[in-house]
Structures are given as C-alpha cells and as structure tokens.
N, C-alpha and C positions, 0 to 999 in steps of 0.2 A: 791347166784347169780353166775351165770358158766362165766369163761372171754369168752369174746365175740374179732373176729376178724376183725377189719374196712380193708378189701382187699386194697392190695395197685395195684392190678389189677382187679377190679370189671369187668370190661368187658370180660376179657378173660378164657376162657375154654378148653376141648378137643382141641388138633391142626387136623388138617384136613387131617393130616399124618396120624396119629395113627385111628383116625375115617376109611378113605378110607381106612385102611390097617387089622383092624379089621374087615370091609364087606368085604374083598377080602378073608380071610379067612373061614369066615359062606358060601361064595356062592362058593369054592374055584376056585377063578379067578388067573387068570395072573397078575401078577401084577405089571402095570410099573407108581406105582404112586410115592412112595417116593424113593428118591435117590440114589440109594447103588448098587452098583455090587452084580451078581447072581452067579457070577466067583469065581473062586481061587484067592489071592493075589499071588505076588512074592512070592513063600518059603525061597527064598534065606535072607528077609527081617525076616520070622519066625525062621528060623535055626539063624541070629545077635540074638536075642532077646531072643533065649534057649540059646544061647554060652555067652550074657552077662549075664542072670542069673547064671549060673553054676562058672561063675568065677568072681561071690561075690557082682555085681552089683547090691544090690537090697538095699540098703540103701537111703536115703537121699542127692540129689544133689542138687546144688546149688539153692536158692532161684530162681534167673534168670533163669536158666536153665542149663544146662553140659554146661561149657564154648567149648569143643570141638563140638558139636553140633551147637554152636551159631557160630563159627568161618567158621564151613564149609555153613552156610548157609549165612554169610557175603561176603565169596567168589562168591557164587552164585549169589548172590544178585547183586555184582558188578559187572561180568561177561554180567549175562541179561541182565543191567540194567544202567549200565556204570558210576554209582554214589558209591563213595562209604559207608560202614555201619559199624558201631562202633561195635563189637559182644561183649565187657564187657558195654558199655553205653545207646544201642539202640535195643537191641534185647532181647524180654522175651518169652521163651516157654511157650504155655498154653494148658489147656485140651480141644481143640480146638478153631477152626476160632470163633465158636456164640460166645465161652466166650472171648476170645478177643476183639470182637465189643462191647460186654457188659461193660467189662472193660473199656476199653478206654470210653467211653460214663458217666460211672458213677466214671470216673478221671477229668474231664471237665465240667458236669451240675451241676448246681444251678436250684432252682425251678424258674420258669419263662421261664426256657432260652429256646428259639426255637431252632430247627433243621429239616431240612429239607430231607426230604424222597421222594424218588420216587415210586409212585405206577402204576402196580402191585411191591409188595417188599415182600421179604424175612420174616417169620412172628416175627421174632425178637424183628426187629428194634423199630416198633412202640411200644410195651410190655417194652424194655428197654429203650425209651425215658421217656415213660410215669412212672414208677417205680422209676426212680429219677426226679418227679416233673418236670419234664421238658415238651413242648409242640411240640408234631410232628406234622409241617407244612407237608401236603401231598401233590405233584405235579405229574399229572396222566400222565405217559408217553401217548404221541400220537400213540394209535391205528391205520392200522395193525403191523406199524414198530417198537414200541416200542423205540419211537425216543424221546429224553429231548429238552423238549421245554425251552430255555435256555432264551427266553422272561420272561416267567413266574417265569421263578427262579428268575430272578432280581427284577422283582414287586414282589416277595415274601420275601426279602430281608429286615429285619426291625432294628432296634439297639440290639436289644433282639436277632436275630439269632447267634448262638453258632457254629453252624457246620452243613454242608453238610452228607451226606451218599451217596457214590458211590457203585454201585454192576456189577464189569465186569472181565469176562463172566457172564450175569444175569440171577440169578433166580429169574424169570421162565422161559422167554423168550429166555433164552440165544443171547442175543442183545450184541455186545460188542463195546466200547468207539470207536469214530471215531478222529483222529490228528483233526477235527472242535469240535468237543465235548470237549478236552482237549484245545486246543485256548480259548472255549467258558468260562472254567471252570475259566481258569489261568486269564482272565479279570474279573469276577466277584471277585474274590476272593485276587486281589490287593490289597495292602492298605488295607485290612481292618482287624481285627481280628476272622477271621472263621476259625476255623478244618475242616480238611476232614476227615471222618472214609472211609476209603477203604477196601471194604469187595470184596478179590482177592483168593477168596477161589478155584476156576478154573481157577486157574493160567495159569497152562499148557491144559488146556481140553480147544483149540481152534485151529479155523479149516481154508481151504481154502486160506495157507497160510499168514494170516493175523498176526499181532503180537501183544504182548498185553504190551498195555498202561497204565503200573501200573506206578502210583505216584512214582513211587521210580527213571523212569526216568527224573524227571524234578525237578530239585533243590529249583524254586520258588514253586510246589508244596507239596515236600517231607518235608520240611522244616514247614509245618503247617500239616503233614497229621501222622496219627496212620492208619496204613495199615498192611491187616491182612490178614493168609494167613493158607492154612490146608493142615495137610500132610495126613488127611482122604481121602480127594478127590485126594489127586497126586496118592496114592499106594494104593488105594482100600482098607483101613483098615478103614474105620467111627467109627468103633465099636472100636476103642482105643481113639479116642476122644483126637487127638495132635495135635497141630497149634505153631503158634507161631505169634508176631506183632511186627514190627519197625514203632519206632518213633524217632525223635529229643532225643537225654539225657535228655535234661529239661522238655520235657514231658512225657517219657519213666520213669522217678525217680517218677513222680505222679501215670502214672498207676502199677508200681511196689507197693507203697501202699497200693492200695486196691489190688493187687495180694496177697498182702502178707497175709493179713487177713482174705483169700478169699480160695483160693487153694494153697498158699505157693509154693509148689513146686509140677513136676509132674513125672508120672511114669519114675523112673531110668534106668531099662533094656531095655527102649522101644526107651530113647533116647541116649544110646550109643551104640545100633543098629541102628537109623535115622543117627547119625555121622559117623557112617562106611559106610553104603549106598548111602550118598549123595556121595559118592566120583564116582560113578558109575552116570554118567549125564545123562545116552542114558535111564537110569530108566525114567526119568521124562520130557526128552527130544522129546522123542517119543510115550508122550502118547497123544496127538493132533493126530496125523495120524491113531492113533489104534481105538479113540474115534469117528474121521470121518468117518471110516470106518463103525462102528458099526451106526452112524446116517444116510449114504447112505444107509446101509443095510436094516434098515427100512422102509427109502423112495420109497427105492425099491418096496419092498414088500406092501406096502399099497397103490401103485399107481390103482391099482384096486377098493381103497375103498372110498364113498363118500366123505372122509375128508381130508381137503385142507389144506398142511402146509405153515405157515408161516417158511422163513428165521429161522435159528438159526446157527448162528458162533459162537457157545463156549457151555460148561459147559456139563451137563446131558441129558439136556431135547430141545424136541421139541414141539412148539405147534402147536394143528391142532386145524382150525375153524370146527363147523360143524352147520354152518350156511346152508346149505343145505340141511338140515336131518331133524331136528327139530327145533322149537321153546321153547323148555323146555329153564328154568334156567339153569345153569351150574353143580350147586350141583346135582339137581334133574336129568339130562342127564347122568351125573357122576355116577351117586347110579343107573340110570337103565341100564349102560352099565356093570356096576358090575353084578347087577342079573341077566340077561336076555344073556349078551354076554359073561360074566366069563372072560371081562377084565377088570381090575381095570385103574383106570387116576387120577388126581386130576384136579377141578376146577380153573380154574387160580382168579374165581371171590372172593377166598378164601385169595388172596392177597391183597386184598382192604380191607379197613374195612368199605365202602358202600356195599361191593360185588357186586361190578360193572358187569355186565352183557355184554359179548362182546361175548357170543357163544364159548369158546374157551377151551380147555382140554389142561394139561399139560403131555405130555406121556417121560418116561424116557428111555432110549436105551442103559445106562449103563447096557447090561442085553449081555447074548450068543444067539449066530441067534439062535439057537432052542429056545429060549425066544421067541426069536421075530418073528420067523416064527408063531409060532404057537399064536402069539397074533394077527398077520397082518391077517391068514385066517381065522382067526375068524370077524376081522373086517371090511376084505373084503364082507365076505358072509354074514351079518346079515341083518335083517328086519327090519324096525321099524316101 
C-alpha cells in the first residue's frame, strides 16, 4: 500500500497569479495582473547587499533578525507612528509580509477558533486560517466602495472568534482604513480577547494625501495586534521575499516559536543592507507620490476606454468595473482580454471563495508608462 496524503488544504489549487500570468505568456500580453514592478529597484539598495557580501556578511544572524535592522526600523516605527517599539522584544524579520500573517495566525489558533476576514481578501488569509484548524468567518465588504460593514462584524462576533484581519492599503481594491473605521474597530474589540493580524504591507504606497492608519498608532490597538509589514513592496524587491512583524513581547515570544522552527532566521546580506538604507527616509518616504503618479498616469490614459474605475487610495492596484461591456463572469472576461486584447488583469471574483461576481478586474500600475501606455491603447481601442 503507497502512503496516501489527507490535504490539509483540500480546496485549494493553482493561485489565480500564476494562472493569469502563465496566459499572459502563451498569448504574450501586457501584463498588469500580479503585483510587482516592471522597473529597476534602487541600485543604491543592490550595491548595500554586494558591499555586505564581500565584507563577510553571509553567515547566520540573529534568530529575530540583525538587531541593527530591528533598531532602525523601531525608530521608524515610532517616528510614523508616535508609539513606541521594543527592537530586541517586539520585532521579528521574516521572508516576507504572507509569512508573517502566517505566523502570527498559526502562534494564536486552536482548531475551532474563528477569525474573521474580509472579502474580497488577499488569497492567503483564508488557506492559513483553514491549515490550522481554525474557521474563517467571511464579511463581504460593501460594493462599489469596498466599505466594512462594521454592523456585520459585531453580529459576527461569537466566543469562539480569535482575531480579526485587517488589510490597508487593500488588496485588491486598494480602499484604505478611515479615523470611523479605526473608532469603529477600537469599540468592537474592547474588553474583549481578539487579535488583530494587520497586514500593512503598502505601507507607504498611499495616495491623495491621506495617511495611513496602521495599528501601531493606537495603543489600545497595538497592544492586541501582530502587524505586518514588507520591505518587497516599499523598494521594489518582492523577489527577495523580506518583511518583518511587531507585536506585544508576550506575543512576539509565541510567534518567535513557530519562527523558529520554521524559517529560523533570514537572508544576512540582504538585511544589513535594509539597516543601512533605512537611514535614507525620502527612500520610502516618497514612494506614495511616485506610485500616484503612476495610478493618475493610467487613469489618464484609459479615460477613452469603456472601463470605469473605482476609487483607489493605496497599494498597487486599481479596479475597473466593466459592467458596460459585458456580461461575462470575471474569470471568463479576464482569460478573453488576455487572448483577444494581449492584456492580462486578474479577477477580483478570485478573492471570494464564492467568486463573487461584481463585473470587476483588478489592473496593477506598478508598471513604467510605456507599460501602461501601451496597455491603455489597447484597451481603449478594443471590440468586444
């Protein structure tokens, strides 16, 4: 008899990344479905990370992370943020923001325990509630605004719920937290025993002036929240795969356990280049302005074409309705703007795990205007 495997993820398969971005390739489209710059990073960030290899940095650091890494990002954190952060008690480097959420999540569940998610959400979340036994309650943000119906969280609310999940600037939507949203959040979650996992991975990619309302401002929230955060999306490096999370000590010593037996520790060179660059603020400071730019640049350019965007204040991505054009599903509208117009998107119905149907594509602008021009006149001028 051959060992046989009982999935501890039976439902899930192919991510809808790698799918849409395998047809972008066969039909070869533009492709503004998954997240990532088309761009150069900083050099200045690859010239730290040749100059710390060469001068012997390639061993083993700290479990937690290069304590000079964690110190300059405790500065920062209290700067933004105006609370301060323990960099030997509350701060762990990880091989990015998902494994962070991951962690934290599987430092906290018991099987039973709920937690609540909002959809559309980030494909994670539900895959890692579910993995450790645990039960994702889903609450559908309100369509067009991608607004938290903050009624619904509290009738959702049972002895059994563990922790919230927050995503701002969000993917997909890029919708970010409003001062009533954080009011609405810090009343639910009085008194009672909840986590927040705060997944603040576009941190800084937010736009319009507006600021962002990470947990780490608010003492009564910081104080129950594991808030996570990526230095992929600040400097355009994804493909190194580095984040980092603060939490409380008391809770930060729990997810350090399963850190430890997990990933241990992470790339050396990479993070005593991140501790020399943080020192440079206007790096990370300025990339809201540079990322608005590149989402006006779009809107621009596809003001010619049937597709109507929704709002987005933060992150990567914009989404257009095209409730005008057709009636197909999402996926299926998706896969024929791939073949037929040689642009790639993602479905946003790919965030539900009903796959909710709302007409809507997720388009990324993380990309150079020659990206994106030549993606707009295509989309301007198509037929359907």
């Amino acid at each position: 008899m051959k060992p046989t495997i009982h999935s501890r993820l039976p439902d899930a398969g192919t991510t809808i990344f790698t799918k849409m971005s395998v047809l972008a390739q066969q039909y070869k489209a533009i492709n503004l479905g998954q997240g990532f710059p088309d761009y150069p990073m900083d050099s200045r960030l690859i010239d730290a990370v040749s100059a710390a290899m060469v001068a012997g940095h390639n061993q083993y650091v700290h479990m937690n992370g290069l304590l000079t890494l964690r110190e300059r990002i405790a500065e920062k954190a209290e700067t933004l943020y105006g609370q301060p952060v323990n960099p030997d008690t509350e701060i762990t480097i990880t091989p990015g923001g998902t494994y962070a959420i991951y962690t934290a999540l599987t430092a906290i569940l018991q099987p039973g325990d709920e937690v609540i998610i909002f959809e559309p959400a980030y494909d994670s979340y539900l895959h890692n509630i579910t993995i450790n036994g645990a039960v994702p309650v889903r609450i559908p943000l309100m369509f067009p605004g991608y607004d938290i119906d903050w009624e619904k969280v509290l009738t959702a609310i049972t002895p059994r719920t563990k922790a919230i999940i927050i995503n701002s600037p969000h993917n997909p939507s890029g919708r970010v937290l409003t001062p009533a949203d954080i009011g609405s959040l810090q009343k639910i979650v009085k008194d009672t025993g909840i986590f927040i996992i705060s997944d603040e991975v576009y941190e800084h990619l937010i736009f319009d002036g507006l600021p962002h309302l990470s947990m780490l401002r608010y003492p009564e929230l910081k104080e129950r929240s594991f808030t996570c955060f990526s230095f992929g999306k600040v400097y355009h490096c994804t493909g190194w795969k580095m984040g980092y999370c603060i939490a409380p000590a008391a809770y930060m010593a729990e997810f350090r356990k399963v850190h430890q037996f997990n990933c241990f520790t992470c790339n050396s060179p990479i993070q005593y280049a991140l501790a020399d660059f943080l020192s440079n603020a206007d790096a990370y400071l300025n990339l809201g302005a540079d990322m608005q730019k590149r989402r006006d640049f779009l809107g621009d350019k596809m003001k010619g074409s049937p597709f109507e965007p929704l709002p987005s204040s933060g992150s990567y991505f914009q989404v257009y309705s095209y409730a005008g054009i057709s009636d197909l599903p999402e996926l299926e509208f998706a896969e024929w703007l791939t073949r037929e117009v040689s642009v790639t998107t993602i479905p946003v119905s790919a965030f539900y795990k009903d796959a909710t149907n709302n007409q809507v594509l997720r388009f990324c602008f993380a990309k150079n205007e020659e990206t994106l021009s030549r993606a707009a006149e295509r989309l301007v001028n198509f037929k359907f």
